[in-house]
N, C-alpha and C positions, 0 to 999 in steps of 0.2 A: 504494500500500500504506500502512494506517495506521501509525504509531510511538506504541507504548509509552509514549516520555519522557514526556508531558502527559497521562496519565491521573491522575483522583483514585480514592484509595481505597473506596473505598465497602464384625371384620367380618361387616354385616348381607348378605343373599345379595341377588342381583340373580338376575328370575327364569328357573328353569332346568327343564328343558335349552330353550334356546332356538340362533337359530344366526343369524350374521348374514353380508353379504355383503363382503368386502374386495378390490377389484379383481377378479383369478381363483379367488379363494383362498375358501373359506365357513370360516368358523371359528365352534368350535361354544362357547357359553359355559353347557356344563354346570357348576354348580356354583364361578362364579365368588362372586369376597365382597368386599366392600371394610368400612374399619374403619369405626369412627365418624364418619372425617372427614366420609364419603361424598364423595370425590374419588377422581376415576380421570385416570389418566396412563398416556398411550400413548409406548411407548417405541423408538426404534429410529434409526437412522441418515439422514441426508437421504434424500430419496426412496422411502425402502421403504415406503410407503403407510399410514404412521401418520396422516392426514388422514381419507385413505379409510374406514378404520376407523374413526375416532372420528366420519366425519359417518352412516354404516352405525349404531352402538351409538347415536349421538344420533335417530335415525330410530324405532330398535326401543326405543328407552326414553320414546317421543314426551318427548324434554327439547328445551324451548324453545331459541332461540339464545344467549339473554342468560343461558344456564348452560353456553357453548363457549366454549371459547378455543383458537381454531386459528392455525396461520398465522404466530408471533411473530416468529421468526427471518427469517424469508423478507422481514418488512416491515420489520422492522430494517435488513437487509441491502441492500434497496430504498431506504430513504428515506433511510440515514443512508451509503448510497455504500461498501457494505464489498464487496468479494468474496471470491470462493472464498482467493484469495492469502490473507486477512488472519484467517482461521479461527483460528490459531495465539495471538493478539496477545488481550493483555487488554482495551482500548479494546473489540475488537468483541464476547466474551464478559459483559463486564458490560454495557454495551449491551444485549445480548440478554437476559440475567438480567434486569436491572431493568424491560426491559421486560414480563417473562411475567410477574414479582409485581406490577407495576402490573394488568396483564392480569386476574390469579387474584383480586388485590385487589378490583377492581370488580363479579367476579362476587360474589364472598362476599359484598360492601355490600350486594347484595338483602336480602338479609334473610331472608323466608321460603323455606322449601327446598319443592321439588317431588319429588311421591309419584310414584313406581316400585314399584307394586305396596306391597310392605311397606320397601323401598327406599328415603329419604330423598335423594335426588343432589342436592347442592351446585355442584358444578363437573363439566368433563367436558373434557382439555384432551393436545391430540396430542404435548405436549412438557411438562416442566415448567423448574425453574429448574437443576436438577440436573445438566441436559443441558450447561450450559457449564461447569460444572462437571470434566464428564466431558471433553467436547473440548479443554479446555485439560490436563485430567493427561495425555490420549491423544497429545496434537499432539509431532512430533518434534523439537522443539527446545529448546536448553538452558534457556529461561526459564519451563519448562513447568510445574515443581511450583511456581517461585513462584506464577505465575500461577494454579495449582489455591488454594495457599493463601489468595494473594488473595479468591479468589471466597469459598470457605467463610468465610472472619472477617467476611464482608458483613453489616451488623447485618441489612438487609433479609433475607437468605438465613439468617440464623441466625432471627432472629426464625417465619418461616414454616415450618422444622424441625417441626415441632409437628402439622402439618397434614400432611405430609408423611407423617410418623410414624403417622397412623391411614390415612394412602389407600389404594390399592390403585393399583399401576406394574404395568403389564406390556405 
């Protein structure tokens, strides 16, 4: 299990009605919108099929790869030796943060965005930074609102706010 002590601080429409497939599930995206960012962010808990979904929506939106960012956590978690135990622990949530805005970071350096119809899409990403965010205010233990405040005073996470603020999460 990782320890704490040595951590450092750190809408246009998309077109409708269409419907895509999500494991069992077809979910239908009448009259969906995202802002100006044009970033979307799928949102949900490990495993409920927020992958599935965003590679279904990157399918039906023919968006390239290099406007996806899937997967962050999972590789985090992989490479840098964290497990289920250590979800709690700020080490593993900034970890994870910093790696999705490196993640979102490289998408946006493209530069030119790609057309969806009348649709501009920038990025397209099954989680965003928000998400450790969340997991550390959620986690049952006493260190748990420091840790949320941690992440939010993140210049990287405060800085990306912004973007955020026009996407579309759901």
């Amino acid at each position: 299990m990782q320890s704490d002590a040595d951590q450092p601080e750190q809408p246009s429409s998309l077109p409708s009605p269409e419907s895509v497939s999500a494991g069992n599930a077809d979910i239908a995206l009448d009259d969906v919108s995202a802002g100006t960012g044009r970033a979307i962010f799928v949102l949900g808990p490990s495993s409920s099929g927020k992958t599935t979904l965003c590679a279904a929506l990157a399918a039906d939106l023919a968006l390239p790869p290099s406007r996806y960012v899937t997967e962050v956590a999972r590789h985090v978690m992989r490479t840098q030796g964290f497990s289920r135990d250590d979800t709690a622990t700020y080490k593993m949530q900034a970890a994870i943060m910093h790696a999705q805005l490196k993640a979102e970071a490289n998408v946006l350096k493209l530069g030119s965005e790609v057309e969806v119809g009348q649709q501009e899409v920038l990025l397209l990403s099954d989680r965003s930074a928000v998400d450790p965010v969340v997991y550390a205010a959620t986690a049952n233990v006493t260190t748990a609102k420091e840790t949320q405040k941690r992440l939010v005073r993140d210049q990287a996470f405060q800085a990306r706010l912004p973007l955020y603020q026009q996407s579309l999460f759901g």
